[in-house]
ZALUMMI-221403 format. One line per 10 residues: number of its first residue (from 1); their letters; for each residue x, y, z of C-alpha. Coordinates in Angstrom, 3 decimals. Example, Ala and Ser with C-alpha at 12.3 -4.5 7.8 and 13.67 -1.06 7.14 Angstrom:
BEGIN
1 = as = 12.300/-4.500/7.800  13.670/-1.060/7.140
//
This chain:
BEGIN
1 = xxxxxxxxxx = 100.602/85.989/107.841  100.874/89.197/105.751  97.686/90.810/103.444  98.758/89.206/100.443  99.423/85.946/102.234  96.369/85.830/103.560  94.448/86.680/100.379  96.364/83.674/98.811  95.117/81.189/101.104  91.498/82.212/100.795
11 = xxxxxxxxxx = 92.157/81.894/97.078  93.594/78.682/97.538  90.462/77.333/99.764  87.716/78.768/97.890  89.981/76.802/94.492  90.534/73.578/96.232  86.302/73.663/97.114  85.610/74.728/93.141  88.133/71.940/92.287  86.834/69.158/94.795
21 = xxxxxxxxxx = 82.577/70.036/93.122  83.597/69.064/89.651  83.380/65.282/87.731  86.499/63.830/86.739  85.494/65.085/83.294  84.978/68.683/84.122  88.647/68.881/86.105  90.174/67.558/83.191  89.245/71.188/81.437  89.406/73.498/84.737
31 = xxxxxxxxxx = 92.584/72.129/85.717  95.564/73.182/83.734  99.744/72.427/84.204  100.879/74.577/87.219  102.269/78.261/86.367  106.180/78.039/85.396  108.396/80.521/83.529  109.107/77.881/80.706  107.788/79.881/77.170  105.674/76.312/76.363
41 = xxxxxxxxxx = 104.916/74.678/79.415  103.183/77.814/80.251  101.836/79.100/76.710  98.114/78.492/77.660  98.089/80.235/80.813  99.210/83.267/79.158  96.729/83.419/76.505  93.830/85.824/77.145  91.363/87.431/75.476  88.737/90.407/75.694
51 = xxxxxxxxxx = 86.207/89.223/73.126  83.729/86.768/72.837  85.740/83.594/72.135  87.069/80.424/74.033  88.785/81.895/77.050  89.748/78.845/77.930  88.486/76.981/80.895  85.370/75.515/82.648  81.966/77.260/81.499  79.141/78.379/83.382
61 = xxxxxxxxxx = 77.309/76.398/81.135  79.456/73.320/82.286  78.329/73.603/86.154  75.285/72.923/87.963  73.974/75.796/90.229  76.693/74.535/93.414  79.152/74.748/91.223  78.329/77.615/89.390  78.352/79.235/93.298  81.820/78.083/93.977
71 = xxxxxxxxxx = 83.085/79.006/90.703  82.179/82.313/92.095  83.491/82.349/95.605  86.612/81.740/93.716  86.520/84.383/91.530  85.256/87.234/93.966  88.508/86.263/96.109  90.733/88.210/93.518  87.595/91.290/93.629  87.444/94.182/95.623
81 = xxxxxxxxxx = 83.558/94.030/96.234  83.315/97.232/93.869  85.402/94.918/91.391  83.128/92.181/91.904  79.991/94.176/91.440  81.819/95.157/87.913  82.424/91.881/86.827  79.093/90.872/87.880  77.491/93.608/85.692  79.560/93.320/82.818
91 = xxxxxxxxxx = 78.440/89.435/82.599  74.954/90.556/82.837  75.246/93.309/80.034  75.649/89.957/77.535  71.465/90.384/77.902  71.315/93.752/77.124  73.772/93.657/74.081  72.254/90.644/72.598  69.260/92.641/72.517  70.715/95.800/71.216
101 = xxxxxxxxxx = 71.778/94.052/68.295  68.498/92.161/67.662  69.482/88.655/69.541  70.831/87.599/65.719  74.903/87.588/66.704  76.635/84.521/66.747  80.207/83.982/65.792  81.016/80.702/66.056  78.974/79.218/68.856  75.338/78.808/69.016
111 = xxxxxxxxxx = 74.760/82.194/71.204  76.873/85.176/70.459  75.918/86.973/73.144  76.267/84.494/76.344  76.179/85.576/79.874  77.157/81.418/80.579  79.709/81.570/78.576  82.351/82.770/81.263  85.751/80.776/81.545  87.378/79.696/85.121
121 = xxxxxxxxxx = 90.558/77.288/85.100  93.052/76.358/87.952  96.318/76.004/86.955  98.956/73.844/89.694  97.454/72.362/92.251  96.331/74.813/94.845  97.100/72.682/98.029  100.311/72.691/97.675  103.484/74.289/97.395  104.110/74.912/94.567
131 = xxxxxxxxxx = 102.857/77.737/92.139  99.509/77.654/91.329  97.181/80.323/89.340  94.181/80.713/87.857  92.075/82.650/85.184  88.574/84.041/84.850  87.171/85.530/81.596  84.892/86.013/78.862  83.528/89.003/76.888  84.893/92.247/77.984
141 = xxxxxxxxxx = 86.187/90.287/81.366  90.038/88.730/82.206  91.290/88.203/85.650  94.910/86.384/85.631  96.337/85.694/89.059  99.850/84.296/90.547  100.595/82.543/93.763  104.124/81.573/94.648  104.992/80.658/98.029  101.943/81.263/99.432
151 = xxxxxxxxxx = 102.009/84.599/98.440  99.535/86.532/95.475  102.706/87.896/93.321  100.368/89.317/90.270  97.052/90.090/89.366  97.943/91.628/85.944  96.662/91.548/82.919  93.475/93.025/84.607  90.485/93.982/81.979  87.382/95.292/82.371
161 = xxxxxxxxxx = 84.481/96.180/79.629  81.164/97.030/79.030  79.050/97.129/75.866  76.829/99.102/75.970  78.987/101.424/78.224  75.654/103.253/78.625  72.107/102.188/79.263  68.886/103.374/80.126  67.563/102.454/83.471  63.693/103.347/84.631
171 = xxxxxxxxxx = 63.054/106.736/86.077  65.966/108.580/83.824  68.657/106.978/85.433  71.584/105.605/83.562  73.494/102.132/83.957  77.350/102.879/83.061  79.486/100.199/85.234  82.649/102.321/83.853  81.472/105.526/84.161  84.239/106.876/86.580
181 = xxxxxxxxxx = 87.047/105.105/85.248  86.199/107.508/82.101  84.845/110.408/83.444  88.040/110.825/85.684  90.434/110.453/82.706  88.093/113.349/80.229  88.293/115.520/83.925  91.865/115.458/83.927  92.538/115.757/80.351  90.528/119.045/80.258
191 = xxxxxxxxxx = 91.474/119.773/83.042  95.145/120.715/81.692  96.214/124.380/80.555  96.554/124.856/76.339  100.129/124.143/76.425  99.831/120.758/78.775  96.974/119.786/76.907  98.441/119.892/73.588  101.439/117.261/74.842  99.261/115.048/76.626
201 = xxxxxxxxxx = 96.644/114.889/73.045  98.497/112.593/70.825  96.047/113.160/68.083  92.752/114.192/67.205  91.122/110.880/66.380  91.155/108.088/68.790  92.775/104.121/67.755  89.793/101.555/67.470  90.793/99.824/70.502  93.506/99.634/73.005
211 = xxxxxxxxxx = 96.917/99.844/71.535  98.388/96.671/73.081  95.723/94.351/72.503  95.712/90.850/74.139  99.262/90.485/73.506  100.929/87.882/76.231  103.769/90.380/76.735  104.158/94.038/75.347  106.647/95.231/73.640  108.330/98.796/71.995
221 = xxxxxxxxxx = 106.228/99.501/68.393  102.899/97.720/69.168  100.041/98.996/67.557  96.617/97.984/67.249  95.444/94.593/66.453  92.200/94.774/64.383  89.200/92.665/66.362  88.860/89.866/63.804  92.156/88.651/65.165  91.719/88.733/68.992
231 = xxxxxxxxxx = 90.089/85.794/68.785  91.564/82.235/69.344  91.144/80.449/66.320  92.114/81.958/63.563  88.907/81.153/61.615  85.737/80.559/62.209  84.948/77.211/60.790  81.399/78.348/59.495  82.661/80.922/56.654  79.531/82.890/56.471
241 = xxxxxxxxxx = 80.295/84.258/60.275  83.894/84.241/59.914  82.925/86.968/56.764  80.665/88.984/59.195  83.323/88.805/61.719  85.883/90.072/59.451  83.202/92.961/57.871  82.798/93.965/61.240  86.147/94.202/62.038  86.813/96.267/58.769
251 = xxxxxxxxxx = 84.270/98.639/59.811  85.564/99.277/62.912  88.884/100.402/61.687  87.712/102.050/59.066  85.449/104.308/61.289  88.501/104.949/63.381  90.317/105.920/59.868  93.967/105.887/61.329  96.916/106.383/58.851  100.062/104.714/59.452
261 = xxxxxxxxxx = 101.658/107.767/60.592  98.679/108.106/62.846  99.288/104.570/64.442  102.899/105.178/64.883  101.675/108.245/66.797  99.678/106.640/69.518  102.123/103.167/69.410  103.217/101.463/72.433  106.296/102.470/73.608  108.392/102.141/76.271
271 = xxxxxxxxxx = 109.419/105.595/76.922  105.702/107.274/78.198  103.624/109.498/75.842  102.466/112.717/77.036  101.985/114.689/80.412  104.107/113.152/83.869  102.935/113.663/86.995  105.531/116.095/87.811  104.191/118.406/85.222  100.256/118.549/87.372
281 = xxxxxxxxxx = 98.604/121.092/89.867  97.700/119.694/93.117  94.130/119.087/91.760  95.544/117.213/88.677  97.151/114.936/90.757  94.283/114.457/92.521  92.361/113.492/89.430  95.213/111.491/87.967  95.635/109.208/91.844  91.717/108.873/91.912
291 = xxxxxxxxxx = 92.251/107.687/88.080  94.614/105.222/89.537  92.379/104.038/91.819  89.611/103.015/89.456  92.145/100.296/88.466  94.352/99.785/91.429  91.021/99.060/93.479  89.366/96.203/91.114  91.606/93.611/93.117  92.127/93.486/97.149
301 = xxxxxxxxxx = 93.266/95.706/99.146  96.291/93.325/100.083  96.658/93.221/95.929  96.057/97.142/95.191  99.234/99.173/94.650  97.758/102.687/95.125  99.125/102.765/98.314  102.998/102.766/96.444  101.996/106.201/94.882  103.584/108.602/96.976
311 = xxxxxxxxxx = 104.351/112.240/95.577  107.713/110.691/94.233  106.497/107.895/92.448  103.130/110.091/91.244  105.935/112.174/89.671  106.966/109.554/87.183  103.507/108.696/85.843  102.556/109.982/82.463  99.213/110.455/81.067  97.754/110.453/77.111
321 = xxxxxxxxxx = 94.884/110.807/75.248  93.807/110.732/71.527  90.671/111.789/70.270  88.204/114.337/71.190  87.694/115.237/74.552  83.837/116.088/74.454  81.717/113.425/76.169  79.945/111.034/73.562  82.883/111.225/70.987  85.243/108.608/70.607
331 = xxxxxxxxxx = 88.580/108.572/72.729  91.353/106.796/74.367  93.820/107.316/77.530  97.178/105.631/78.623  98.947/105.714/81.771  102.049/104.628/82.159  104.866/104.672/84.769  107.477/102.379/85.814  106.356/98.401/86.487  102.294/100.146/85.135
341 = xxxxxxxxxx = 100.604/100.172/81.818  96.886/101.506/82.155  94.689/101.897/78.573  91.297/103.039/78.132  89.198/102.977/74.888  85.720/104.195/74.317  85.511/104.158/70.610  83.202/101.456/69.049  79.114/101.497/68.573  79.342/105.511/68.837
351 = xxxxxxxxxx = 81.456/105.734/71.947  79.023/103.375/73.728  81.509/100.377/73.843  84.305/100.667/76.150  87.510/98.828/77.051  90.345/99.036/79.821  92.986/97.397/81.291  95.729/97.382/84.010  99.327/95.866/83.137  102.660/95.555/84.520
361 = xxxxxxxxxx = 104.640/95.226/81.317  107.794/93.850/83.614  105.245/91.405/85.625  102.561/90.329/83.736  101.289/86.363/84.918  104.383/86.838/87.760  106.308/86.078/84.617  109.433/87.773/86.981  108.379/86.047/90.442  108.148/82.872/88.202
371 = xxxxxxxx = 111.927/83.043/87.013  113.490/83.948/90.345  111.580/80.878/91.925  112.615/78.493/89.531  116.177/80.068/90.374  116.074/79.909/93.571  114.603/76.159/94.174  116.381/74.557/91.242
//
C-alpha cells in the first residue's frame, strides 16, 4: 500500500467512526452525495468559504464531546501535526477576536465570533469503493479532500487564516500562527536586487484580500471579490446586520483604495506575474522552497508535493507581491507555477488580519481524477 494509499484508509476509518457516532438526524446533514465530476450533482461539495458563514456541514455545536473527538480524529488525518496545531489555533483565535471587537459581532447567527461553529461533512460513503470526500471549515479555515480508488487524489483548495494575525502573549512573547508563512515571503521579496524587485512588485498598494476569492474554479481576469459577498446567502435576513456587513465590506475596499487599472494589475491570470525561479540566487531559492513548504507541509507527508520541486521544476515558479514591503504595512504575495496557485494577504484591521491559500487551478476537489474515473468505469 503506497503513502497516499495508506493516508486514505486512515481517512476512511477515522470517517466511517465520525459517521457510525452520529443520530440518524445529524447524518442526514454530515453526509452529503458522493464526489462526481457532474457540474450539479457535485455543486455543494465545491462550495467553500473563508468567512464566518454556513460552511456547510455538521457543527461542533451539533456533537456531544465523543463526537466532537471523532470529528477531530477525522480532520487531523488530512494535518501534518504542524497543520493541525494551525487549525487548532486558528479555531481558538474566534475568543480572542470576539474580544478584540468588544464581543458585539454577529452577522446573522446568534454569535459572530464562534469557535463551535466549525463545519465537517462526508461526502460518498467512505467504506466503499467508490469516491468519497469530505470538508472541514469555518472562519479563516477550509480543508477539501478527494479519495478515488483508495487513493487521496487532492487536498486543494487548502486555506488557512488568522485574525488577529498577531497577539500578545504573557512575558513579551507574541502569538502569530502564520508568522513564517509571511515572514518568508517579505524575506524573499527584499531579498531581490532593484531591478528583480521592481518585476516581482506589481504595485505599491496591496488588493483587500486574495485575488481569487472562494471561487469553485479560477479562471484568466479574476479579481477581487469584496467580503460582503463571500458569504453564502446573499443576504442576511436581519437587514440591520446585513447593512453592517455591507459597511464593513465598503470600508475594507475603500482602505485598500484600488483603481480599476490597479485591479487589472494584480488580476489572476494564467500566465504568472512577476519573478520565476530561474531568475533567483541560490539563497532565493532557498527562501522561495522553504516558502513552499509553509503550504506544501499543512497536509501529510504522503499528500505534500514539496518533494516534486527539483531545480527544474523550482525554475518555473514565479513569485509577486503588491504593497509595501515593511513589516506592519499591508501586503500580498502569489506563487504560481504549473498545476500551483499560492496567495497570501495581510491587509485588513492594520495588517493584523491575514489570509492564504494553496490551489491547483487544474485539480481543485480532484475535479481531473474525478473525470478520468467516471471515464474509465463508465
Amino acid at each position: 500500500m503506497g503513502p497516499r494509499h495508506q493516508t486514505a484508509a486512515e481517512m476512511a476509518e477515522a470517517a466511517s467512526n465520525w459517521l457510525g457516532s452520529l443520530t440518524s438526524e445529524q447524518r442526514a446533514v454530515a453526509q452529503w452525495a458522493a464526489p462526481d465530476d457532474d457540474d450539479q450533482v457535485d455543486a455543494e461539495r465545491r462550495r467553500w468559504f473563508y468567512t464566518p458563514t454556513d460552511h456547510g456541514g455538521l457543527t461542533v455545536h451539533e456533537q456531544r464531546p465523543a463526537q466532537q473527538r471523532a470529528a477531530m480524529a477525522l480532520v487531523a488525518t488530512g494535518l501534518s501535526m504542524a497543520g493541525y496545531v494551525t487549525i487548532a489555533t486558528t479555531m481558538g483565535l474566534e475568543n480572542i477576536l470576539d474580544r478584540v471587537e468588544g464581543f458585539v459581532t454577529r452577522f446573522d447567527r446568534e454569535r459572530g465570533r464562534d469557535p463551535g461553529l466549525y463545519y465537517l461533512r462526508v461526502f460518498g460513503e467512505p467504506d466503499g469503493d467508490a469516491p468519497w470526500g469530505w470538508r472541514f471549515g469555518g472562519h479563516h479555515v477550509s480543508l477539501n479532500n478527494l479519495v478515488v480508488d483508495g487513493e487521496l487524489v487532492a487536498t486543494t483548495p487548502c486555506f488557512m487564516g488568522a485574525d488577529p494575525a498577531s497577539a500578545p502573549l504573557l512575558g513579551g512573547a507574541v502569538a502569530r500562527p502564520l508568522a513564517r508563512v509571511e515572514d518568508l515571503g517579505r524575506e524573499l521579496v527584499r531579498s531581490l536586487p532593484a531591478e528583480l524587485r521592481a518585476r516581482a512588485v506589481l504595485l505599491d498598494k496591496a488588493p483587500s484580500d486574495f485575488v481569487t476569492a472562494n471561487r469553485s474554479t479560477v479562471a484568466e481576469g479574476d479579481q477581487v471579490i469584496p467580503l460582503a459577498s463571500v458569504w453564502r446567502d446573499e443576504r442576511f435576513s436581519d437587514e440591520t446586520e446585513q447593512a453592517k456587513l455591507q459597511a464593513l465590506s465598503d470600508r475594507i475596499d475603500d482602505a485598500a483604495g484600488l483603481t480599476p487599472d490597479d485591479h487589472r494589475t494584480v488580476e489572476y491570470t494564467t500566465a504568472p506575474k512577476g519573478v520565476s525561479g530561474r531568475d533567483l540566487d541560490h539563497g532565493q531559492r532557498e527562501l522561495l522552497t522553504a516558502l513552499l513548504g509553509t503550504y506544501f507541509d499543512r497536509v501529510p507527508e504522503s499528500a505534500s508535493p514539496l518533494s516534486d520541486y527539483d531545480d527544474a521544476a523550482l525554475d518555473e515558479v514565479h513569485f509577486a507581491w503588491a504593497g509595501p514591503t515593511e513589516p506592519g504595512r499591508p501586503h500580498y504575495y502569489r506563487v504560481q507555477g504549473p498545476r500551483l496557485l499560492i496567495e497570501w494577504d495581510n491587509t485588513q484591521r492594520d495588517a493584523n488580519h491575514a489570509h492564504s491559500v494553496w490551489r491547483d487551478p487544474a485539480s481543485d476537489f480532484g475535479l481531473d481524477v474525478l473525470a478520468r474515473h467516471r471515464g474509465a468505469h463508465h
